[in-house]
PDB file as gemmi writes it, atoms N, CA and C in Angstrom:
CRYST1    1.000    1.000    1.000  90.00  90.00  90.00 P 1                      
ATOM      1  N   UNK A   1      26.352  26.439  16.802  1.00  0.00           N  
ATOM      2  CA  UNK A   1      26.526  25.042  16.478  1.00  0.00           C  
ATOM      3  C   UNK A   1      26.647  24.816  14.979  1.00  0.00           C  
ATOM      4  N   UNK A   2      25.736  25.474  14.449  1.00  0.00           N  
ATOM      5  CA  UNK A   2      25.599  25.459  13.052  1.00  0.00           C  
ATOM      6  C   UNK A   2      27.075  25.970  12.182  1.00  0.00           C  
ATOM      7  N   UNK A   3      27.452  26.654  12.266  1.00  0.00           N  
ATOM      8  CA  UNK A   3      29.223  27.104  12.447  1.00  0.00           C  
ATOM      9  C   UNK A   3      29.985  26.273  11.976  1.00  0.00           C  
ATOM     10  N   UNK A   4      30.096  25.343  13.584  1.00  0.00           N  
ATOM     11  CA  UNK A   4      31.115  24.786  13.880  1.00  0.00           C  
ATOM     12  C   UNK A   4      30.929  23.480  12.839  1.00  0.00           C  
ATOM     13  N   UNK A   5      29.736  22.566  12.884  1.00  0.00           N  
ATOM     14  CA  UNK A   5      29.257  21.659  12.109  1.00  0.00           C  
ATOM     15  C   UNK A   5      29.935  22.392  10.653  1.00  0.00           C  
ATOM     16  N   UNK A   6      29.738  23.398   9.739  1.00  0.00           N  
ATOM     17  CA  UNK A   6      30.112  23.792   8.684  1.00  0.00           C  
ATOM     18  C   UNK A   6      31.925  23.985   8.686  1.00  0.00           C  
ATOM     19  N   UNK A   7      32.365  24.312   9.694  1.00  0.00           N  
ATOM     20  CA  UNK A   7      34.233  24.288   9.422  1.00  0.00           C  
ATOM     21  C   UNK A   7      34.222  22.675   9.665  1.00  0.00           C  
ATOM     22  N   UNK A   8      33.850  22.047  10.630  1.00  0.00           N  
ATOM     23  CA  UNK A   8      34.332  21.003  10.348  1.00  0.00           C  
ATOM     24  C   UNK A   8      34.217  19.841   9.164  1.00  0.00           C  
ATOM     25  N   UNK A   9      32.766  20.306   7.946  1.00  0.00           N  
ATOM     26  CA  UNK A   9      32.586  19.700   7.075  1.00  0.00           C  
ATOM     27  C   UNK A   9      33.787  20.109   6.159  1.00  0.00           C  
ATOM     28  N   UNK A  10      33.961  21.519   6.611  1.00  0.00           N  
ATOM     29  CA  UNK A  10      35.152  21.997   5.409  1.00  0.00           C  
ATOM     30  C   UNK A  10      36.003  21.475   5.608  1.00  0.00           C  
ATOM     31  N   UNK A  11      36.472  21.162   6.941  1.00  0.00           N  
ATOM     32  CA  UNK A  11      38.048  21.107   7.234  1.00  0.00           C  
ATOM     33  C   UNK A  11      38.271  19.410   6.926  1.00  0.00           C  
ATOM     34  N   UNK A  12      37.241  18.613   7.198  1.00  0.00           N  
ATOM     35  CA  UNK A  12      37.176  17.078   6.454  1.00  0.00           C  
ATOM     36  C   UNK A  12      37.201  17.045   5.144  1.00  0.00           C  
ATOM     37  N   UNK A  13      36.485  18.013   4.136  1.00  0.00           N  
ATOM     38  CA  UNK A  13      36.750  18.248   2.676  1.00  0.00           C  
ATOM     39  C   UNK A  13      38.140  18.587   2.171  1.00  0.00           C  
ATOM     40  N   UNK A  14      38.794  19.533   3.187  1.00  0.00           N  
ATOM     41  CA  UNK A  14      39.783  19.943   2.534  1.00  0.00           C  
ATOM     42  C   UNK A  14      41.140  18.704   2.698  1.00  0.00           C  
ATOM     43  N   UNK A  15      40.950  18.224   3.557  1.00  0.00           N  
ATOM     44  CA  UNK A  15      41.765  16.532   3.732  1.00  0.00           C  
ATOM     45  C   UNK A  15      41.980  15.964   3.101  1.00  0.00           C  
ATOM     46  N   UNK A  16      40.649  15.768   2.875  1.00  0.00           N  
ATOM     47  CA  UNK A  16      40.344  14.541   1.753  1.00  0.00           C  
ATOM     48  C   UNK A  16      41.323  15.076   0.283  1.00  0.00           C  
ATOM     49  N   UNK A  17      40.543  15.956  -0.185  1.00  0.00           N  
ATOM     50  CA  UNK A  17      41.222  16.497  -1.296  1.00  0.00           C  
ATOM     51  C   UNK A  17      42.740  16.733  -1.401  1.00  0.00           C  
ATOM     52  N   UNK A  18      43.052  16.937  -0.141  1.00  0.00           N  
ATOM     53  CA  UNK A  18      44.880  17.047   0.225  1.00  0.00           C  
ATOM     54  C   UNK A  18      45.184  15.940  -0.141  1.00  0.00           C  
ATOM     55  N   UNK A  19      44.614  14.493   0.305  1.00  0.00           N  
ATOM     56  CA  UNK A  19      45.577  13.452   0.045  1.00  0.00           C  
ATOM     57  C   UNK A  19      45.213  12.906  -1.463  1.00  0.00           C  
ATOM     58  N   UNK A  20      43.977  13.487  -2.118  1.00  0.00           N  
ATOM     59  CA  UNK A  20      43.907  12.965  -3.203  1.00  0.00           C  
ATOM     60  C   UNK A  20      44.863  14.083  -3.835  1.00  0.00           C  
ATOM     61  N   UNK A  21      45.284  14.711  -3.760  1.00  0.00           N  
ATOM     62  CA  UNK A  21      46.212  15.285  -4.769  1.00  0.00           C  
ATOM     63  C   UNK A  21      47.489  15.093  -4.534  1.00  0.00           C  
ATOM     64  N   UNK A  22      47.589  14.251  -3.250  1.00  0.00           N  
ATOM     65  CA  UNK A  22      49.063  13.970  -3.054  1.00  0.00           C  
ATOM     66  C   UNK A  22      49.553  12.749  -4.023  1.00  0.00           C  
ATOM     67  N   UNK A  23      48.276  11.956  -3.775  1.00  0.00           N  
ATOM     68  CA  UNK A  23      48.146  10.529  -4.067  1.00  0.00           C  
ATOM     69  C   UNK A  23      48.642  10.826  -5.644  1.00  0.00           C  
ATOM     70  N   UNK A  24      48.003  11.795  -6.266  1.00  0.00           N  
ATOM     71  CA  UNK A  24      48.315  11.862  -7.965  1.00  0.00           C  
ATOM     72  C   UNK A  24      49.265  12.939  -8.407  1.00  0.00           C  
ATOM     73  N   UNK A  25      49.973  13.445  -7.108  1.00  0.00           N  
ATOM     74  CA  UNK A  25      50.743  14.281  -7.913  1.00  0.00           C  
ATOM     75  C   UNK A  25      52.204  13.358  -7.748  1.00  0.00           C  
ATOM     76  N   UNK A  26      51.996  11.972  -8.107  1.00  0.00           N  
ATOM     77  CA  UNK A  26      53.506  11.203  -8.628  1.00  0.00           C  
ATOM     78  C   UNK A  26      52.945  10.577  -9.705  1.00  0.00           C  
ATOM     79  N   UNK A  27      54.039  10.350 -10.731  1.00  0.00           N  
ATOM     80  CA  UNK A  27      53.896   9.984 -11.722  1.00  0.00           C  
ATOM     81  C   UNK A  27      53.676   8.667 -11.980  1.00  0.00           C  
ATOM     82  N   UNK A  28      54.276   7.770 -11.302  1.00  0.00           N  
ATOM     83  CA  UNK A  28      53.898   6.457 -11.539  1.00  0.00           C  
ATOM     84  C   UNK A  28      52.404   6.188 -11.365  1.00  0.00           C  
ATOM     85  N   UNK A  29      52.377   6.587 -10.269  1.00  0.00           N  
ATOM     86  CA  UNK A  29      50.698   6.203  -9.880  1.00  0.00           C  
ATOM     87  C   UNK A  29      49.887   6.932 -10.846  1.00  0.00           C  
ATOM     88  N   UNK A  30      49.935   8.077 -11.449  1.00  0.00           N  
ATOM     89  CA  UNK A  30      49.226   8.333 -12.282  1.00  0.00           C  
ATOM     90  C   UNK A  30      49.754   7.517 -13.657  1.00  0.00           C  
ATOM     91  N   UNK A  31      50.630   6.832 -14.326  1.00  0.00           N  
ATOM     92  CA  UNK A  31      50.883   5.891 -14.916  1.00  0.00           C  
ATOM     93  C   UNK A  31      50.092   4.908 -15.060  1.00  0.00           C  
ATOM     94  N   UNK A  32      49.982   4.244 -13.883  1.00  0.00           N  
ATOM     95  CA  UNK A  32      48.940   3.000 -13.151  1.00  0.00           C  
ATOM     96  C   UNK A  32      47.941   3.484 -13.175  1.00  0.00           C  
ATOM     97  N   UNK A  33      47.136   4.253 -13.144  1.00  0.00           N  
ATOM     98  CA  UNK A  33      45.668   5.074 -13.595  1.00  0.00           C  
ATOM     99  C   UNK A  33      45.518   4.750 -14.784  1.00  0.00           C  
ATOM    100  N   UNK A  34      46.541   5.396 -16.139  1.00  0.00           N  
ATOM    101  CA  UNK A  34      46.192   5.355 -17.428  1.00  0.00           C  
ATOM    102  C   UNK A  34      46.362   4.244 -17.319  1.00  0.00           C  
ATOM    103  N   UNK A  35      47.137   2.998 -16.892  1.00  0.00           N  
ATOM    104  CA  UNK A  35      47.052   1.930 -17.409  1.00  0.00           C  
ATOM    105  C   UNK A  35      45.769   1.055 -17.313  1.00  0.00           C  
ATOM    106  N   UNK A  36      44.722   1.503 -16.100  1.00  0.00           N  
ATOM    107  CA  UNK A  36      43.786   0.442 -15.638  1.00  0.00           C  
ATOM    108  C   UNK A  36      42.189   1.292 -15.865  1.00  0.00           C  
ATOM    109  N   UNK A  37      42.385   2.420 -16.065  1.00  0.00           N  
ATOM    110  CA  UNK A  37      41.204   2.866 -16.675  1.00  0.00           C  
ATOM    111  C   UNK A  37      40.731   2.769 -17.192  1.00  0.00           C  
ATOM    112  N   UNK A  38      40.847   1.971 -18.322  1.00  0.00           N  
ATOM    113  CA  UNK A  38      40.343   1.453 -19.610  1.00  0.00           C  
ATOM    114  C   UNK A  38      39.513   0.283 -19.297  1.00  0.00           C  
ATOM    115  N   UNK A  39      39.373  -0.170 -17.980  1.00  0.00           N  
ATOM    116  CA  UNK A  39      38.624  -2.002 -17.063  1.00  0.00           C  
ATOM    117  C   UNK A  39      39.565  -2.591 -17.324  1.00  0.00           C  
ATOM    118  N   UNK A  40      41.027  -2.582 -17.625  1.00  0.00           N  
ATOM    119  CA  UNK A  40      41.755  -3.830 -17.670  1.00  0.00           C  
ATOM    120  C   UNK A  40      42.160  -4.079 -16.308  1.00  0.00           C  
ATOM    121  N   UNK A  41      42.316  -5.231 -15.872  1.00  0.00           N  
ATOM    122  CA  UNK A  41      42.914  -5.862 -14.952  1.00  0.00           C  
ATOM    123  C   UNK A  41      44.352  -6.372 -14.667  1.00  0.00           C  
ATOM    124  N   UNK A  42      45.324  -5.959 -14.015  1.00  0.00           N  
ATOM    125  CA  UNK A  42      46.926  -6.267 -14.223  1.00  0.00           C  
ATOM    126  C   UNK A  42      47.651  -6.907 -12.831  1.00  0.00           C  
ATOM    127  N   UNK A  43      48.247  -7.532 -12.931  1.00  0.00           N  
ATOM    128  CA  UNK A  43      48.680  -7.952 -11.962  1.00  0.00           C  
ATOM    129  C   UNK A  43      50.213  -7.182 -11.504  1.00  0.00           C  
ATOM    130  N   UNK A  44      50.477  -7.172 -10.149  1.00  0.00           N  
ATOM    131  CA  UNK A  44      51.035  -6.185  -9.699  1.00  0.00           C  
ATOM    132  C   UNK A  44      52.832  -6.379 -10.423  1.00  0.00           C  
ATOM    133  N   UNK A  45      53.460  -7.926 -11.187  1.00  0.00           N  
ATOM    134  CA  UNK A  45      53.517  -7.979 -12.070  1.00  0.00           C  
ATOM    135  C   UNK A  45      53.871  -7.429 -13.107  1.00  0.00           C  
ATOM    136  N   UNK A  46      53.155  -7.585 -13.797  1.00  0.00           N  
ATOM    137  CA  UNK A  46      52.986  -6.820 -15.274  1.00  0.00           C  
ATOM    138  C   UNK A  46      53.013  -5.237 -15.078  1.00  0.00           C  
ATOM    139  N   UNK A  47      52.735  -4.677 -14.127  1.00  0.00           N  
ATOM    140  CA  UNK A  47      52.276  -3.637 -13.922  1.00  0.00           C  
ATOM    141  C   UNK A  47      53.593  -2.677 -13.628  1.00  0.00           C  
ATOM    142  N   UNK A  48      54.474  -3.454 -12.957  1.00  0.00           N  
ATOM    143  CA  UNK A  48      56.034  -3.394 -12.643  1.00  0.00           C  
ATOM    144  C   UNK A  48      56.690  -3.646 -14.201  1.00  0.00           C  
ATOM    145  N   UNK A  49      56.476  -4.617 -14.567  1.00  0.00           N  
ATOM    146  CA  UNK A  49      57.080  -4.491 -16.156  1.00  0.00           C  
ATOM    147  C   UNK A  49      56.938  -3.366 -16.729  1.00  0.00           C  
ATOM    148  N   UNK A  50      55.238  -2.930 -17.315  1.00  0.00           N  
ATOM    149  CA  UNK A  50      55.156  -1.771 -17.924  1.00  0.00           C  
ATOM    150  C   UNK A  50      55.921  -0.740 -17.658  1.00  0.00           C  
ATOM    151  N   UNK A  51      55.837  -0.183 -16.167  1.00  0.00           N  
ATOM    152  CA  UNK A  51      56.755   0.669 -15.978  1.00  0.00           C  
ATOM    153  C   UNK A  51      57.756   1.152 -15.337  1.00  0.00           C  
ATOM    154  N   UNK A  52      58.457  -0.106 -15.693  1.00  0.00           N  
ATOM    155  CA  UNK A  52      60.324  -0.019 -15.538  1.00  0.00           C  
ATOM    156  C   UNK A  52      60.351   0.150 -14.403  1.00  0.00           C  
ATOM    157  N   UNK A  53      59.837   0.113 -12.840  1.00  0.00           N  
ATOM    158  CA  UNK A  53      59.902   0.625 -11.969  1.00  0.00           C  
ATOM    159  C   UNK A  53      60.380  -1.045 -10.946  1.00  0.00           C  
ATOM    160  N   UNK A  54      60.916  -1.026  -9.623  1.00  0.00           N  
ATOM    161  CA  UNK A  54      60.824  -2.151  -8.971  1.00  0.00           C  
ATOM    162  C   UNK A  54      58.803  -3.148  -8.118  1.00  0.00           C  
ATOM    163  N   UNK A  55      58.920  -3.900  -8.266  1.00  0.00           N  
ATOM    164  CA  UNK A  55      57.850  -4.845  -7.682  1.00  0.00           C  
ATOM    165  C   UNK A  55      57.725  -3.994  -6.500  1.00  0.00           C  
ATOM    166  N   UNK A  56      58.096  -3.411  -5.596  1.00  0.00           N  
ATOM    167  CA  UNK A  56      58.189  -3.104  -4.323  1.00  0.00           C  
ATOM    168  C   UNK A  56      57.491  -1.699  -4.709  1.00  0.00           C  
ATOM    169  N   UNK A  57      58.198  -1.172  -5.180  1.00  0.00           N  
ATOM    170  CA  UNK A  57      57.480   0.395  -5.800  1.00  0.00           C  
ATOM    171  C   UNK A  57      56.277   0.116  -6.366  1.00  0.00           C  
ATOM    172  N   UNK A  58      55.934  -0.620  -6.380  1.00  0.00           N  
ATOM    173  CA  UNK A  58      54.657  -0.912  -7.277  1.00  0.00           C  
ATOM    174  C   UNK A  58      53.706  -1.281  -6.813  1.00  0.00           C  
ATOM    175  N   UNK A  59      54.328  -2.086  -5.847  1.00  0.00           N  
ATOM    176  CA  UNK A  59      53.270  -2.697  -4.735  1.00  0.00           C  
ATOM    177  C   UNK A  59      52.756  -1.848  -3.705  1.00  0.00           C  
ATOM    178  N   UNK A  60      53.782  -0.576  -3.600  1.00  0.00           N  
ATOM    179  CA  UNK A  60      53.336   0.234  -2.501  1.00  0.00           C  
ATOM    180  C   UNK A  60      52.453   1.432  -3.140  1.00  0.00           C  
ATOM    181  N   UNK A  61      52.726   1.640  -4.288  1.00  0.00           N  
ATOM    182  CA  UNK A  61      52.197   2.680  -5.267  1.00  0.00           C  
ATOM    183  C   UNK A  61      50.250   2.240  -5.242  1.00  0.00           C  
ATOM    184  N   UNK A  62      50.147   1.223  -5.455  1.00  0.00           N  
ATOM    185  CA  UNK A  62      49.240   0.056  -5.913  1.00  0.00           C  
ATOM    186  C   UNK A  62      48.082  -0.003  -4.472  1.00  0.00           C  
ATOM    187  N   UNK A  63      49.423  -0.224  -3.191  1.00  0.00           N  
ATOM    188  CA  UNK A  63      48.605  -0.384  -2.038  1.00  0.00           C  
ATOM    189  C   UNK A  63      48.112   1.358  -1.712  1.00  0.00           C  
ATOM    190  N   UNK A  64      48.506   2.401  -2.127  1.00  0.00           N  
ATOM    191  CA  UNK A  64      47.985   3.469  -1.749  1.00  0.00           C  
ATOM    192  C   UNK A  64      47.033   3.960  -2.401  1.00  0.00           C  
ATOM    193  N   UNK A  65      46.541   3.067  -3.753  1.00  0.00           N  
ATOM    194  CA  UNK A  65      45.407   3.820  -4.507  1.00  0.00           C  
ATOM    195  C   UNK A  65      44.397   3.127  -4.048  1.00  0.00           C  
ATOM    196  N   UNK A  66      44.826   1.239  -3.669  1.00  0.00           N  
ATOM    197  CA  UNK A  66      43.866   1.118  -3.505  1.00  0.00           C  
ATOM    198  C   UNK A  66      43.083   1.608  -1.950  1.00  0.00           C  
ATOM    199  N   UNK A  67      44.416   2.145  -1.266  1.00  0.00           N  
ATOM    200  CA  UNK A  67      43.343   2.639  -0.019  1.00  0.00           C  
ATOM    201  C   UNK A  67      42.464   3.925  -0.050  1.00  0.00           C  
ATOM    202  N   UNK A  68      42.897   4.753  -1.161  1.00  0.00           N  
ATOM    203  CA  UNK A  68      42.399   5.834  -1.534  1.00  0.00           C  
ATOM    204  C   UNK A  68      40.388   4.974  -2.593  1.00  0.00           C  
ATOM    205  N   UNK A  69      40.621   4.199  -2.660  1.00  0.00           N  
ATOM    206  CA  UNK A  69      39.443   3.222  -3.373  1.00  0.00           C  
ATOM    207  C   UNK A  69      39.484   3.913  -5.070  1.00  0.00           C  
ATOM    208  N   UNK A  70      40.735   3.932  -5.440  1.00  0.00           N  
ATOM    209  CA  UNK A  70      41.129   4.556  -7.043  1.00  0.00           C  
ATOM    210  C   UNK A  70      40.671   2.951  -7.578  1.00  0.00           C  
ATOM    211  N   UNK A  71      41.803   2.146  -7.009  1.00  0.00           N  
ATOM    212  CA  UNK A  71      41.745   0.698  -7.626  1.00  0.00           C  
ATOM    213  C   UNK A  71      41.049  -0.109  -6.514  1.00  0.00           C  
ATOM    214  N   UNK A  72      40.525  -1.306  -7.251  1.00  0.00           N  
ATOM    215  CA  UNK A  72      40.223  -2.248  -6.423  1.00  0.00           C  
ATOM    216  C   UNK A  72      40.733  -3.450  -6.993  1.00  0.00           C  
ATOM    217  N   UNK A  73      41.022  -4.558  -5.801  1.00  0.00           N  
ATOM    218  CA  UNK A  73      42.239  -5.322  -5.922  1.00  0.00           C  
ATOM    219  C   UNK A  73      41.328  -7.075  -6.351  1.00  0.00           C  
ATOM    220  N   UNK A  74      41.597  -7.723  -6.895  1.00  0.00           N  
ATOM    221  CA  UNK A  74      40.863  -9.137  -6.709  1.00  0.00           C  
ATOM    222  C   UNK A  74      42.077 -10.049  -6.870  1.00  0.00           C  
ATOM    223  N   UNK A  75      42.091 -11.375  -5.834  1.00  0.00           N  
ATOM    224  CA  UNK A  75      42.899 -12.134  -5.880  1.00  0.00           C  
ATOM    225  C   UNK A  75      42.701 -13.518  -6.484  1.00  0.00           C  
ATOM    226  N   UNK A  76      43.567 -13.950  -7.323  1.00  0.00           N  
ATOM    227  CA  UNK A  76      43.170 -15.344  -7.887  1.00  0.00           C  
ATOM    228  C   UNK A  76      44.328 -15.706  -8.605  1.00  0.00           C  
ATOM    229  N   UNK A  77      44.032 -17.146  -8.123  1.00  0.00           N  
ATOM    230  CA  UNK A  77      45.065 -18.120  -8.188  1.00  0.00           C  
ATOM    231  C   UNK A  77      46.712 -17.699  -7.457  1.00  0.00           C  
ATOM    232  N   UNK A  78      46.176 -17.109  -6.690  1.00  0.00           N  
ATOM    233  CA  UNK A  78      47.910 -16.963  -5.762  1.00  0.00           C  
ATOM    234  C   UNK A  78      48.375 -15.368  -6.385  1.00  0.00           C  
ATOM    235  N   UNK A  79      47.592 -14.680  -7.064  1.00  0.00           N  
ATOM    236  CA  UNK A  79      48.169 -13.381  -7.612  1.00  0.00           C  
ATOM    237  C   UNK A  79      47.101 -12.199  -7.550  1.00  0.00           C  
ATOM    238  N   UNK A  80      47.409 -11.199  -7.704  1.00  0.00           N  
ATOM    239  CA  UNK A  80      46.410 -10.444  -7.254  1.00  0.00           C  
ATOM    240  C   UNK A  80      46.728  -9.346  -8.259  1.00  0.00           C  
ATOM    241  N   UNK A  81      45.112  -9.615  -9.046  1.00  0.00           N  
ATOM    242  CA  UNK A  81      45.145  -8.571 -10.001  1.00  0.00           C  
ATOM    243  C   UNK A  81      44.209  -7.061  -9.911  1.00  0.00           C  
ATOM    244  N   UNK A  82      44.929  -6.310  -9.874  1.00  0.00           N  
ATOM    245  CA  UNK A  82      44.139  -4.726 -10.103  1.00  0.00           C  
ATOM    246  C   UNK A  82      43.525  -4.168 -10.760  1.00  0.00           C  
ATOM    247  N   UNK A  83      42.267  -2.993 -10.499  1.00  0.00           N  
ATOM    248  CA  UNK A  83      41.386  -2.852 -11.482  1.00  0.00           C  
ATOM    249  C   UNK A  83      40.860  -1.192 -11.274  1.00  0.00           C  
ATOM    250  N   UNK A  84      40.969  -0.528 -12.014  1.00  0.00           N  
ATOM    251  CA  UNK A  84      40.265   0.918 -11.852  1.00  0.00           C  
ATOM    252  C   UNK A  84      39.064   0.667 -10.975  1.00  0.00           C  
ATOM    253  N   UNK A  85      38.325   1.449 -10.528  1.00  0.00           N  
ATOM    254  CA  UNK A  85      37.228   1.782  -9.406  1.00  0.00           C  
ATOM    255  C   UNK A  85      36.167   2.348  -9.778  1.00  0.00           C  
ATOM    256  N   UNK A  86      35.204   1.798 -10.863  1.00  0.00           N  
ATOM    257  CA  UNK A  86      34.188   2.637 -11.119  1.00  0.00           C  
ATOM    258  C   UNK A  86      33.605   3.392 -10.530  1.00  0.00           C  
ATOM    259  N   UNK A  87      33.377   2.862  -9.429  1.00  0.00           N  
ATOM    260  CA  UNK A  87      32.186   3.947  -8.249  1.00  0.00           C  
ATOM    261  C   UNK A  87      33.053   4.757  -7.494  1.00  0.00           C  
ATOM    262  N   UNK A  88      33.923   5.409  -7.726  1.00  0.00           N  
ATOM    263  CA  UNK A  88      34.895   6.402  -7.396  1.00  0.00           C  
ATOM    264  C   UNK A  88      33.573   7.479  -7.304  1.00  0.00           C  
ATOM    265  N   UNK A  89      33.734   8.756  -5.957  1.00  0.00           N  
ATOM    266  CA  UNK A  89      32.600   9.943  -6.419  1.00  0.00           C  
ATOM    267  C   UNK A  89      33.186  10.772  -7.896  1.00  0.00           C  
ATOM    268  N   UNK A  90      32.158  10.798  -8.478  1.00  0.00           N  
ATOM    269  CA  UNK A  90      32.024  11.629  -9.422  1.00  0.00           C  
ATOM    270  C   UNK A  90      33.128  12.880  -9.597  1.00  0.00           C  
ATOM    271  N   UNK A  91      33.261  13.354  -8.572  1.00  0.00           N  
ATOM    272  CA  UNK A  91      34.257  14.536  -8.322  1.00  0.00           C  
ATOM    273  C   UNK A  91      35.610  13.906  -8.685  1.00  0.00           C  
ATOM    274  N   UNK A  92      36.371  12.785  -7.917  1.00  0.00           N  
ATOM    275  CA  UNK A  92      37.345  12.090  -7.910  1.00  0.00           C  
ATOM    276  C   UNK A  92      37.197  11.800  -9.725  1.00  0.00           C  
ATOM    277  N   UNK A  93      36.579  11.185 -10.009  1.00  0.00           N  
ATOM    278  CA  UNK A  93      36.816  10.421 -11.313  1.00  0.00           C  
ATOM    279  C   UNK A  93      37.050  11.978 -12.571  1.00  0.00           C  
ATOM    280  N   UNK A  94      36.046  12.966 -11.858  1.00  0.00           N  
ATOM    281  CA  UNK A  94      36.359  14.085 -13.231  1.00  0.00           C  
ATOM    282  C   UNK A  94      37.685  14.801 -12.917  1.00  0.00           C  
ATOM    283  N   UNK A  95      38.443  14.780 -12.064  1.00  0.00           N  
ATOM    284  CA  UNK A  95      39.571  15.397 -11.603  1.00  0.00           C  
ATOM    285  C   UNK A  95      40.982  14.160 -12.873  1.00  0.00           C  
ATOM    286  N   UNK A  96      40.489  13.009 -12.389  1.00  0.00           N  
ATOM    287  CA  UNK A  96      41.327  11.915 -12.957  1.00  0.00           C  
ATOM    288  C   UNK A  96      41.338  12.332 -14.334  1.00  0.00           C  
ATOM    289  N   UNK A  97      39.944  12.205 -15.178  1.00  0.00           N  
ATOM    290  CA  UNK A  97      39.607  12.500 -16.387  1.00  0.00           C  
ATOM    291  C   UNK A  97      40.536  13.706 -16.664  1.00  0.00           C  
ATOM    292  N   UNK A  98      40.648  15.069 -16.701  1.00  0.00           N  
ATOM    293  CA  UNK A  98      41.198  16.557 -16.421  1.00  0.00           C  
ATOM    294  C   UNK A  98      42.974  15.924 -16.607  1.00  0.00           C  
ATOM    295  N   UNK A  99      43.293  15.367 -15.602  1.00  0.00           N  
ATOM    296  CA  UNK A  99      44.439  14.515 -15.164  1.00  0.00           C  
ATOM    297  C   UNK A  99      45.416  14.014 -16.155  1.00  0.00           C  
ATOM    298  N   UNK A 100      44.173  13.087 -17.009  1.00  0.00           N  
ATOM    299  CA  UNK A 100      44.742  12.107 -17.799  1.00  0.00           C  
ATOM    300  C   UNK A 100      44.726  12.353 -19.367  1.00  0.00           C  
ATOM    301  N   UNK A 101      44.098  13.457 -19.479  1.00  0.00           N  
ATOM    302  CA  UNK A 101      43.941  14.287 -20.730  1.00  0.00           C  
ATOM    303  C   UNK A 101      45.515  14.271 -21.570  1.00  0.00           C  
TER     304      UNK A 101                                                      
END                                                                             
């Protein structure tokens, strides 16, 4: 039992980590990292301005970090602005750090 409990912790670890490296091995989205790491807040927007890319690309770029919980999203006044993820695990955030060097 004890085994099986241990491949399957692995085989959920190694997932996870699959899609976080999928998630950052495109450039925009790691773009959108350096841009919001710093606590700034951007709206999806501006965020498309910065980098030359379409609203649509941005929005989908945007909706996949935040399901990954990279960003977290707050809405106000009819717009919805984005924000790095402090409480990211520790692991996630030193990989980013490494990343963004």
């Amino acid at each position: 039992m004890k085994i099986e409990a241990n491949k399957t912790k692995i085989g959920t670890n190694m997932k996870r980590w699959t899609v976080i490296f999928r998630a950052l091995a495109n450039i925009n989205r790691l773009k959108i990292i350096k841009l919001l790491v710093d606590g700034r807040k951007m709206s999806v927007t501006n965020i498309a301005e910065d980098l030359g890319i379409s609203f649509k690309a941005t929005s989908n770029h945007l909706a996949l970090l935040k399901n990954l919980d990279v960003l977290e999203a707050q809405g106000i006044a009819g717009h919805v602005f984005y924000s790095f993820n402090r409480q990211l695990p520790k692991d996630f955030q030193k990989i980013i750090k490494i990343i963004l060097k």
